[in-house]
NUMAR-902139 format. One record per residue (C-alpha): x, y, z. Coordinates in pm, whole numbers, padded with zeros to 5 digits, always signed. Example, Ala and Ser with C-alpha at 12.3 -4.5 7.8 and 13.67 -1.06 7.14 Angstrom:
<pts>
+01230-00450+00780 +01367-00106+00714 
</pts>
This chain:
<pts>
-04512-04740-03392 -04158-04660-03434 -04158-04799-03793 -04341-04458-03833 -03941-04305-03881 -03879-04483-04138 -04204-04405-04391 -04175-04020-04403 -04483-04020-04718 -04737-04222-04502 -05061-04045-04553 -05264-04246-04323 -05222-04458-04014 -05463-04618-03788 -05316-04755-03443 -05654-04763-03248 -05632-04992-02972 -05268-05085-02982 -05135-04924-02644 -04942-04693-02779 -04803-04411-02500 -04550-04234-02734 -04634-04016-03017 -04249-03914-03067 -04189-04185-03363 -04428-03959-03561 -04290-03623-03558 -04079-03648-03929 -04433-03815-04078 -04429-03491-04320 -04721-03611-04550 -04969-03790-04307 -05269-03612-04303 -05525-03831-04092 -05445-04011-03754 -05670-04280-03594 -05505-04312-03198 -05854-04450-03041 -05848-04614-02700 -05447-04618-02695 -05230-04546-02337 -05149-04166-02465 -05156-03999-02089 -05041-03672-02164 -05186-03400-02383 -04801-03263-02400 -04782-03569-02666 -04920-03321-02935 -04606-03203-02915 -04460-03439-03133 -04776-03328-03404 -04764-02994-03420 -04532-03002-03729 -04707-03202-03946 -04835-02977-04199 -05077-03148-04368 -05274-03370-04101 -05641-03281-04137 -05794-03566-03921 -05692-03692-03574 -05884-03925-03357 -05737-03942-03064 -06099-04008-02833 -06086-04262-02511 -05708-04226-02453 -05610-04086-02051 -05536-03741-02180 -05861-03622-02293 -05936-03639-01898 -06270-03538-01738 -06336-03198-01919 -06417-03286-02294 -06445-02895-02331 -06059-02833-02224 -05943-03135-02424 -06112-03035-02736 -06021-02695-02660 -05652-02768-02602 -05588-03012-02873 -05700-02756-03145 -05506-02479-03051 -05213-02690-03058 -05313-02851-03409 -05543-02579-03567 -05538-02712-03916 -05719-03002-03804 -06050-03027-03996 -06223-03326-03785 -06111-03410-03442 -06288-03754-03282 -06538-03776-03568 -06700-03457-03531 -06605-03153-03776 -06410-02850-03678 -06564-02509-03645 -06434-02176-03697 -06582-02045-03390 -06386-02377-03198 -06095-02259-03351 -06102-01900-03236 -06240-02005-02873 -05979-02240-02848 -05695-01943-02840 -05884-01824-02553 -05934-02176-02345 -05652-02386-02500 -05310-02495-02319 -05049-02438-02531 -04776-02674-02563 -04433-02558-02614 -04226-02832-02482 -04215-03258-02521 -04334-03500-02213 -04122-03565-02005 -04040-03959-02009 -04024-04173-01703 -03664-04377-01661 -03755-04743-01851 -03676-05090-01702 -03674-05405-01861 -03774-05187-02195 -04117-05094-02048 -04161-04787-01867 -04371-04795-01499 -04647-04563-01655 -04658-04849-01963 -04666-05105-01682 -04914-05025-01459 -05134-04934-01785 -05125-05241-01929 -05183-05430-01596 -05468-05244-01517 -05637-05239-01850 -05981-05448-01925 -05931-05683-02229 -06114-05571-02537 -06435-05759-02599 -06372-05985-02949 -06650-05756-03096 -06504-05448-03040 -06161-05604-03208 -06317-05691-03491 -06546-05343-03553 -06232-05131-03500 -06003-05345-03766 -06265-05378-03983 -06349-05045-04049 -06013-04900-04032 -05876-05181-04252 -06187-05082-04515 -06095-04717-04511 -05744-04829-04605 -05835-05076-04870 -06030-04731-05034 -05721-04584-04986 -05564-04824-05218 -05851-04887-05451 -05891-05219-05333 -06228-05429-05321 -06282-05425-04938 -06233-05784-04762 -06605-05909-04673 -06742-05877-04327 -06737-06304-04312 -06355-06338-04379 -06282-06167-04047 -06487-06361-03827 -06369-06698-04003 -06132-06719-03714 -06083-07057-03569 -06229-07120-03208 -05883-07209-03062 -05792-06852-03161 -05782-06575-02862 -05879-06263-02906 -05525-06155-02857 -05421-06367-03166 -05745-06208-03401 -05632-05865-03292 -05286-05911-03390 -05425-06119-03726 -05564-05812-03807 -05325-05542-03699 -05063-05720-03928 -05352-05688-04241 -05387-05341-04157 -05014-05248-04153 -04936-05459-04480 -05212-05275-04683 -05041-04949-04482 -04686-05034-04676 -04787-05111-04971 -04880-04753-05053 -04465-04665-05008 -04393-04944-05289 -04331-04892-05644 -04391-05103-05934 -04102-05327-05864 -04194-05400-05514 -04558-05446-05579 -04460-05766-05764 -04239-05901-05526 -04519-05929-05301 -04748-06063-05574 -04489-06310-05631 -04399-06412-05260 -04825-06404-05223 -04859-06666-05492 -04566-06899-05380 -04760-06866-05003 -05085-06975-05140 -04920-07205-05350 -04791-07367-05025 -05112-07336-04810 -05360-07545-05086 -05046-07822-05120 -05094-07849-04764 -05474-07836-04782 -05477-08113-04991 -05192-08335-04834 -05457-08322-04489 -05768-08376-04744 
</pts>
């Protein structure tokens, strides 16, 4: 996520299940207007924080993360009086009369988390998150990137990648490797909206000598 400093005009990200803890990296993310954080490691409501001065964002998902704790009243109430632009919050559309209740059962947050010291480059909270976490099932990989990959290939007026490519995945593959396949996809496709002309044919170029290489070696095996 902390590539997120250096692409100020991203409009859109998706980072569902991707463990992300730390929303700091997208505090100077001036343009983005919707935010996909589903099932992440985000403990701490105070991480809105880091949100609240984004002008422009519209839709957050931020559902099945720690913070939105045992009262989904509280959480929803919190997060939109903190972010009161927001039009959608966890798939479900944004009401006046939320927005006016929330001013009355809200938590405002005026100050950033505070961070636990870091060892090793992983904090203990990370840690003992990622060690007690259940493994996603493959299907559940696979629905999330698809449809959040999709909604970005819209984005970029590009014929979405058929249902059958993703699950082409060879059996030797873990799910570990298909969600990363397709977390790479997803962030490519993200970048490629902060290119101009002359980059855009870069990649077609570098694209062409890759494929080039890959049916060489396809036919060497044949």
């Amino acid at each position: 996520i902390s590539i997120c400093r250096d692409l100020p005009n991203i409009e859109v990200i998706t980072f569902s299940v991707n463990g992300i803890s730390d929303l700091e990296p997208l505090h100077q993310c001036q343009n983005l207007s919707e935010l996909y954080l589903r099932k992440n490691n985000i403990t701490s409501l105070d991480e809105l924080f880091y949100l609240k001065a984004l002008p422009r964002l519209r839709v957050l998902w931020l559902a099945e993360n720690p913070c939105c704790g045992p009262d989904p009243h509280q959480y929803r109430m919190t997060v939109l009086r903190n972010l009161p632009s927001l039009q959608k919050l966890d798939n479900q559309a944004v009401t006046e009369e939320e927005l006016s209740q929330a001013l009355v059962d809200g938590v405002e947050i005026t100050a950033p988390p505070a961070r636990r010291s870091v060892e090793n480059g992983w904090s203990k909270s990370s840690a003992s998150s990622a060690a007690g976490a259940a493994p996603e099932p493959q299907s559940e990989l696979l629905s999330c990137s698809l449809e959040e990959t999709t909604k970005t290939q819209e984005e970029l007026d590009m014929k979405p990648v058929p249902r059958d490519k993703y699950s082409s995945f060879s059996p030797q593959e873990t799910d570990c490797s298909r969600k990363k396949r397709n977390n790479v996809l997803n962030a490519i496709l993200l970048l490629m909206k902060e290119l101009d002309a002359e980059g855009l044919e870069i990649i077609q170029q570098t694209v062409a000598r890759r494929l080039q290489a890959f049916q060489r070696k396809e036919l060497q095996e044949e």
